[in-house]
KEVEXGU-58870 format. One line per 2 residues: their letters; for each residue z, y, x of C-alpha. Coordinates in Angstrom, 1 decimal. Layout:
! residues N
a> Z Y X  ...
! end
This chain:
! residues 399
xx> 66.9 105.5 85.6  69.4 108.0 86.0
xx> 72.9 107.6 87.7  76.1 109.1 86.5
xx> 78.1 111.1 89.4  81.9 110.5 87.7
xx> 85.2 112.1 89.2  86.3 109.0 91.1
xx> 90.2 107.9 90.2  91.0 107.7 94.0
xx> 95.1 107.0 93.6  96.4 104.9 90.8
xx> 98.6 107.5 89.0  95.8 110.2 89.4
xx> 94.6 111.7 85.8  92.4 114.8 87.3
xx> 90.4 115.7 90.3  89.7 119.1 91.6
xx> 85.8 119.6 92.7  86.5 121.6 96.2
xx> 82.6 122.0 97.3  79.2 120.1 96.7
xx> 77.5 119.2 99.8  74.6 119.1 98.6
xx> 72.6 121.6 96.0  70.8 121.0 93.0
xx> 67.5 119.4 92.7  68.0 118.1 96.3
xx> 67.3 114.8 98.0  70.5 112.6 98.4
xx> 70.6 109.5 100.1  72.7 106.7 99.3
xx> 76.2 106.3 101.1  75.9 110.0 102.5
xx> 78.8 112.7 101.7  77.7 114.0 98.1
xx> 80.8 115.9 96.9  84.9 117.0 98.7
xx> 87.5 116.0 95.9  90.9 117.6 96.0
xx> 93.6 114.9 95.2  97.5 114.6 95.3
xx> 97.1 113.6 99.2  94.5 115.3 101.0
xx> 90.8 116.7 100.3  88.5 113.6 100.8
xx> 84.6 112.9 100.7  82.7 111.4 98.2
xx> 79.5 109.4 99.4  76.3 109.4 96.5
xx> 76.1 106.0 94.5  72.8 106.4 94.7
xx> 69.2 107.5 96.4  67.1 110.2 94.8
xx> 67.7 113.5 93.2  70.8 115.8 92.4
xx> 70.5 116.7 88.9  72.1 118.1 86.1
xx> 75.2 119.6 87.7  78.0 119.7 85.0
xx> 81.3 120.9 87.3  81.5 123.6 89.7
xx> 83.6 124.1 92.5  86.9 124.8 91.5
xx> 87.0 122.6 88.5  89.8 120.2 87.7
xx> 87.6 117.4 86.2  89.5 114.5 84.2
xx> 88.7 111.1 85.9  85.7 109.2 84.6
xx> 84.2 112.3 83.4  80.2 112.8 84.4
xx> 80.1 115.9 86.7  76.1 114.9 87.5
xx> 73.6 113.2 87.6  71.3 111.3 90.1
xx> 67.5 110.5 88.8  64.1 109.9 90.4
xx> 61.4 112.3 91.2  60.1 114.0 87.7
xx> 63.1 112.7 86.0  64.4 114.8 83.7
xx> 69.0 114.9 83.8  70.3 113.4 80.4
xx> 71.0 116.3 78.2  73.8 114.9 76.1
xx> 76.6 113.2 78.1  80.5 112.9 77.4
xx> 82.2 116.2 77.1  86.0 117.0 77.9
xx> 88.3 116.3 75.0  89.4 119.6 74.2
xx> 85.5 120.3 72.9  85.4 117.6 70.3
xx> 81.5 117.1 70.7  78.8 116.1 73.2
xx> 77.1 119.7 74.9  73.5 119.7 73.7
xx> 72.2 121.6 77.1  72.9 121.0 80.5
xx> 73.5 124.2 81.3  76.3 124.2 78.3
xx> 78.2 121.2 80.2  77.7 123.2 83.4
xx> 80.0 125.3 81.6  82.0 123.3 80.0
xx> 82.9 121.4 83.9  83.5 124.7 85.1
xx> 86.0 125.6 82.2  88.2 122.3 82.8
xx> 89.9 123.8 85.7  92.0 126.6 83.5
xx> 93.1 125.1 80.3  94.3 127.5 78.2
xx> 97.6 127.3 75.8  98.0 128.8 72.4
xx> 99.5 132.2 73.8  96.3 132.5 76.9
xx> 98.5 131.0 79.3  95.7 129.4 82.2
xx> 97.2 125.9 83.0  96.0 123.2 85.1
xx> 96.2 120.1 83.6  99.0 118.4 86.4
xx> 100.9 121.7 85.7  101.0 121.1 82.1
xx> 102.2 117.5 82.8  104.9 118.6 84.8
xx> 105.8 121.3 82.7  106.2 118.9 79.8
xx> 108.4 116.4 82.3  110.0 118.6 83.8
xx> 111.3 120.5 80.7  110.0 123.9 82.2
xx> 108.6 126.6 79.3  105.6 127.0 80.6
xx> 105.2 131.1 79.7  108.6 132.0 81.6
xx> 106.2 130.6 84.7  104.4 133.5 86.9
xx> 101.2 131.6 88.3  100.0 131.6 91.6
xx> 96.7 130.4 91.0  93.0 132.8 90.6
xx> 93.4 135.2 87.9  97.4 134.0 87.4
xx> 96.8 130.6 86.7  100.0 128.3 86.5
xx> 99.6 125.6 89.2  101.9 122.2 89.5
xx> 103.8 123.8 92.9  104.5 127.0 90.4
xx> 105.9 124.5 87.9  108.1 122.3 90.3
xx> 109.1 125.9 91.7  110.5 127.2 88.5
xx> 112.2 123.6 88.1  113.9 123.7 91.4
xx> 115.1 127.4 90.2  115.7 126.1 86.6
xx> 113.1 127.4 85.2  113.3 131.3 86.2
xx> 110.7 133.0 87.4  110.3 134.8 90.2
xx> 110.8 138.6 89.7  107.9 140.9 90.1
xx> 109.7 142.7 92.7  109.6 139.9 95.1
xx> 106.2 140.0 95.4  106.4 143.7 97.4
xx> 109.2 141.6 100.1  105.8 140.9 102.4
xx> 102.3 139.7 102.5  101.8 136.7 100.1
xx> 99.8 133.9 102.1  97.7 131.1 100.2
xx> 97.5 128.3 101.8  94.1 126.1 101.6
xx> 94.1 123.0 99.9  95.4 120.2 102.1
xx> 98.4 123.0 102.8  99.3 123.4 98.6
xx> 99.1 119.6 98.3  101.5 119.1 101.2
xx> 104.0 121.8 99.4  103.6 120.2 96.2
xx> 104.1 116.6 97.3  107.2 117.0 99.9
xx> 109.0 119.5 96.9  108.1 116.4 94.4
xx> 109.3 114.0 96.9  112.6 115.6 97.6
xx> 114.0 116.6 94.7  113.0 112.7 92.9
xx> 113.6 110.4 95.7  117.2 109.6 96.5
xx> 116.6 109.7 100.6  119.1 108.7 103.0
xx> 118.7 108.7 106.7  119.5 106.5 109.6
xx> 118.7 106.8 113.6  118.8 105.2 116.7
xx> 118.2 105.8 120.3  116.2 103.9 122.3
xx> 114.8 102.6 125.9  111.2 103.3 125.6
xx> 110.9 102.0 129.5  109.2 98.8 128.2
xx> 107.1 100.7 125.7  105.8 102.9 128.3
xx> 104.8 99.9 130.7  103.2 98.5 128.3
xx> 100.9 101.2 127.3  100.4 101.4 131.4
xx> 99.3 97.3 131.3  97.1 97.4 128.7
xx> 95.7 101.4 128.2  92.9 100.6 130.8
xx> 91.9 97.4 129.5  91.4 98.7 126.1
xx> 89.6 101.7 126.8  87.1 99.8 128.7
xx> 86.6 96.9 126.0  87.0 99.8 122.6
xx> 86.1 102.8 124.0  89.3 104.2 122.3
xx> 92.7 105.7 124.1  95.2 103.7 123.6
xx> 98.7 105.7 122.5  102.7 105.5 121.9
xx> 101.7 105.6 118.0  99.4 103.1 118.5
xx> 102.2 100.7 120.0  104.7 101.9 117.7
xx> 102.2 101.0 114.4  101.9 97.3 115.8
xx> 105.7 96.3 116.1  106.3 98.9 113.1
xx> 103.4 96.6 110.9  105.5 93.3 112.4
xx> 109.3 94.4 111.8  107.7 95.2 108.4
xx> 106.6 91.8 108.1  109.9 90.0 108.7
xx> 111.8 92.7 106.3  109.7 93.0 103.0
xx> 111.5 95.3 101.0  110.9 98.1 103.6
xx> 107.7 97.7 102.9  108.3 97.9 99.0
xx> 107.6 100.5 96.5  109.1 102.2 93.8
xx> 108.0 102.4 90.2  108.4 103.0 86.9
xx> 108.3 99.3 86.1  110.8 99.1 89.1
xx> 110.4 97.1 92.5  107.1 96.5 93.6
xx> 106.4 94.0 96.6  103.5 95.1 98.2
xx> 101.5 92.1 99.8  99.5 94.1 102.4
xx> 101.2 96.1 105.2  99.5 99.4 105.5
xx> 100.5 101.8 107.4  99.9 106.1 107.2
xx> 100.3 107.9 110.4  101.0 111.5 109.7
xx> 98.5 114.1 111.6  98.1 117.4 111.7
xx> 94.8 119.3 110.5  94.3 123.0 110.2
xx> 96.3 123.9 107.3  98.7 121.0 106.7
xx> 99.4 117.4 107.5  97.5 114.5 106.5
xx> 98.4 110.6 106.5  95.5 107.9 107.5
xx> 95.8 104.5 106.3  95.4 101.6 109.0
xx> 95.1 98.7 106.7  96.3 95.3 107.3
xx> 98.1 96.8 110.1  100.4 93.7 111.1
xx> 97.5 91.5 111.1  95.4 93.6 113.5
xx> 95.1 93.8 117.6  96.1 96.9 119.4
xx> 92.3 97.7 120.2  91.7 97.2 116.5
xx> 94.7 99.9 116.1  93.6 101.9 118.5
xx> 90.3 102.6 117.0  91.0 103.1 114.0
xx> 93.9 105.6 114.7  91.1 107.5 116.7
xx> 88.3 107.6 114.0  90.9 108.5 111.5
xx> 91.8 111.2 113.7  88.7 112.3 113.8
xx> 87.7 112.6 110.5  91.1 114.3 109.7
xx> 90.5 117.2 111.8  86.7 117.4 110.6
xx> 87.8 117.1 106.4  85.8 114.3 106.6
xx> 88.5 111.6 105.2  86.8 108.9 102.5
xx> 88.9 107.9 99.7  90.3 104.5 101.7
xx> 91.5 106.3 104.4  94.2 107.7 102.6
xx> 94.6 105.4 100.0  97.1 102.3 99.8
xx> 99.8 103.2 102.5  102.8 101.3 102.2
xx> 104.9 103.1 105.4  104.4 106.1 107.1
xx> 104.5 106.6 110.7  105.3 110.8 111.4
xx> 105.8 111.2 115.9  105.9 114.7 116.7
xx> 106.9 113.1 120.6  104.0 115.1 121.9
xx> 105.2 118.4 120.4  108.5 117.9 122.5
xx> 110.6 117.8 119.7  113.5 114.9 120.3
xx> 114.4 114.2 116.5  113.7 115.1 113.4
xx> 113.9 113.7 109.6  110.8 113.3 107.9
xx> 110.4 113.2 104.1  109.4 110.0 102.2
xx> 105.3 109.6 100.6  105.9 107.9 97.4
xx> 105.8 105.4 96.4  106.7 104.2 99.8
xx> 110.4 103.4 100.5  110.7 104.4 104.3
xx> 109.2 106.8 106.9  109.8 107.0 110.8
xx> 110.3 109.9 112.4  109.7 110.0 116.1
xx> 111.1 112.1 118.7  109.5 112.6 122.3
xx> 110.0 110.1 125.0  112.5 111.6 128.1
xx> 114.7 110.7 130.7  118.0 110.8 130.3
xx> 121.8 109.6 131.5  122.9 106.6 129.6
xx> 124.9 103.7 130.7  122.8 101.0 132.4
xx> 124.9 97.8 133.4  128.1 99.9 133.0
xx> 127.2 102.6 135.0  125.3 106.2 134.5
xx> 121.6 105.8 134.9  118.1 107.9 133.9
xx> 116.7 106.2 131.3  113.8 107.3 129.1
xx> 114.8 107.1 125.7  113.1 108.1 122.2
xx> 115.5 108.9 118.8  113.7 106.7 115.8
xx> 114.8 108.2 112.5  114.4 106.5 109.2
xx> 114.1 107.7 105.8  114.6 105.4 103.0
xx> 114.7 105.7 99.3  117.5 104.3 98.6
xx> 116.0 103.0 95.4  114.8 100.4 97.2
xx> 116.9 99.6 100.6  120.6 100.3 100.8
xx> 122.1 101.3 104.2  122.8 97.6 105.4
xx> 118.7 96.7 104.8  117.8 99.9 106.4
xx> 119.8 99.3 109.5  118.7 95.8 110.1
xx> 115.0 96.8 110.0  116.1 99.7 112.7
xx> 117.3 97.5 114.8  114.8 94.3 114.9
xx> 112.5 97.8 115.4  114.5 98.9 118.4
xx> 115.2 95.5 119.8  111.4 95.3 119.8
xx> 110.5 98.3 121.7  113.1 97.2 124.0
xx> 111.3 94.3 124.8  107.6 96.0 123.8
xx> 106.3 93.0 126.9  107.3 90.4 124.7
xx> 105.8 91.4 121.5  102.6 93.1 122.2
x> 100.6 90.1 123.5
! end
């Protein structure tokens, strides 16, 4: 019997997905659980695994196509099966394809929809557009063959609507970014010009953080096999001040508050062309070896576009250190839905008072970004400083 390969729905507001590469051909042998297909989604560029053993058939998207969920991009069938001809087509056709090479086509077609006056569009882009109020043929895309893209749309809303002129084209070379590096433009733009952010800081005495990585660091290397880091300290008392103040750990909507009951936390990391955040799930309820692990084999897959859709799905905070790029503070800009992300700065000695008197102490600037949807200023300090107080006494709290 065959299987249906569908464009998975891998965030809960997603309405498309963008097919970046098959990884494996047609009419070859797939095996169960192994990487089939790379979807392109708001966040990052994750892996698909096959839903099934036997052989790829039938392929109705190509790379490159913007596929609505749900939609049958192939198919899986036993050896001398034959692919169902017939199968769902894209609304904009009105009919099932009679071939498979015509839904081939038709997959491949989804990715440029096209408006009354030719205008290539993908499908986010149009939804924005029509948000966003932006006339969608006053737009210059930046996508193949002058496609209009959602980062051209939020673009021309941030300039109200005016497009570029032709002539700023010949200022310099033009650079296009790869996929995780257009996401990351179009979700910080997105982010920043509909999330009311507000900031507060804090400096701190890491001295206890840092003696505790030095008690334990050995112990869980040798017991996980994993190294054990200042993020991986800072996502266990992060996952527990969360615990005690819920509505940092909230989310916005368009319902309004939601109260998230698990505490899951993204750590930003850096990959070739962009950023990326991994989810540790259940954070507040797991050990620092558990942490620790999971950190690394996130890290891992990250760097080698290997992500699955649950490693980047469900975050409710975000972690973002740049400590080991020597930079001492910075603000970082919030993933929605989530209502806060900390920024932090790199660990160093310096002169602070200590008992009333000048001492070296090494200290760390924590920086929090809020929606202020959700927290106001008061809520938002208190969090910061049950966090601090924490790390202060890291001993104490990392059992």
């Amino acid at each position: 019997m065959a299987i249906s390969v569908v464009m998975p729905a891998l965030e809960l507001t997603q309405e498309t997905g963008k097919l970046v590469a098959w990884r494996k051909k047609e009419g070859e042998r797939v095996v169960k659980g192994e990487p089939l297909l790379e979807v392109e989604t708001d966040k990052a560029v994750v892996e698909i695994e096959a839903p099934a053993e036997g052989i790829l058939a039938g392929i109705r998207a190509h790379e490159g196509a913007v596929v609505p969920v749900g939609q049958t991009i192939a198919w899986i069938v036993m050896p001398g099966e034959v692919a169902p001809a017939d199968g769902p087509a894209p609304k904009s056709e009105g009919r099932a394809a009679t071939t498979v090479e015509r839904t081939a086509e038709i997959g491949a077609k989804v990715s440029q929809e096209t408006s009354p006056a030719g205008t290539k569009i993908s499908p986010k882009a149009r939804r924005l557009a029509r948000e966003q109020g932006i006339d969608i043929h006053r737009v210059r895309g930046s996508g193949a063959g002058g496609e209009i893209l959602a980062s051209d749309i939020l673009a021309a809303a941030a300039s109200k609507g005016v497009a570029a002129p032709a002539s700023a084209a010949a200022a310099g070379d033009v650079i296009s970014p790869g996929p995780i590096g257009r996401l990351m433009a179009e979700r910080t733009a997105q982010s920043w010009t509909s999330v009311p952010h507000f900031f507060v800081a804090r400096d701190v005495d890491a001295g206890a953080l840092l003696e505790a990585r030095e008690r334990l660091a050995a112990k869980i290397e040798k017991a996980r096999g994993a190294r054990l880091t200042h993020t991986d300290l800072l996502v266990a008392l992060v996952a527990r001040a969360l615990a005690r103040h819920p509505r940092m750990n909230a989310s916005w909507s368009s319902e309004g508050l939601r109260q998230n009951r698990e505490i899951n936390i993204g750590v930003a990391m850096a990959v070739e062309d962009g950023v990326v955040a991994a989810v540790i799930h259940n954070a507040d309820a797991a050990d620092l070896g558990e942490i620790a692990v999971q950190r690394r084999d996130l890290t891992e897959r990250a760097r080698a576009n290997k992500l699955r859709p649950a490693d980047i799905s469900g975050a409710t905070f975000t972690i973002s250190n740049l400590g080991m790029y020597h930079v001492d503070a910075f603000t970082a800009i919030i993933n929605p839905p989530q209502a806060g992300i900390l920024a932090v700065g790199r660990i160093a000695d310096r002169v602070v008072p200590v008992d009333g008197r000048p001492g070296i102490r090494p200290m760390v600037t924590l920086t929090l970004s809020c929606d202020h949807r959700v927290v106001d200023g008061a809520r938002a300090a208190e969090f910061l400083n049950d966090l601090a107080e924490w790390i202060r006494e890291a001993e104490k709290h990392l059992r």
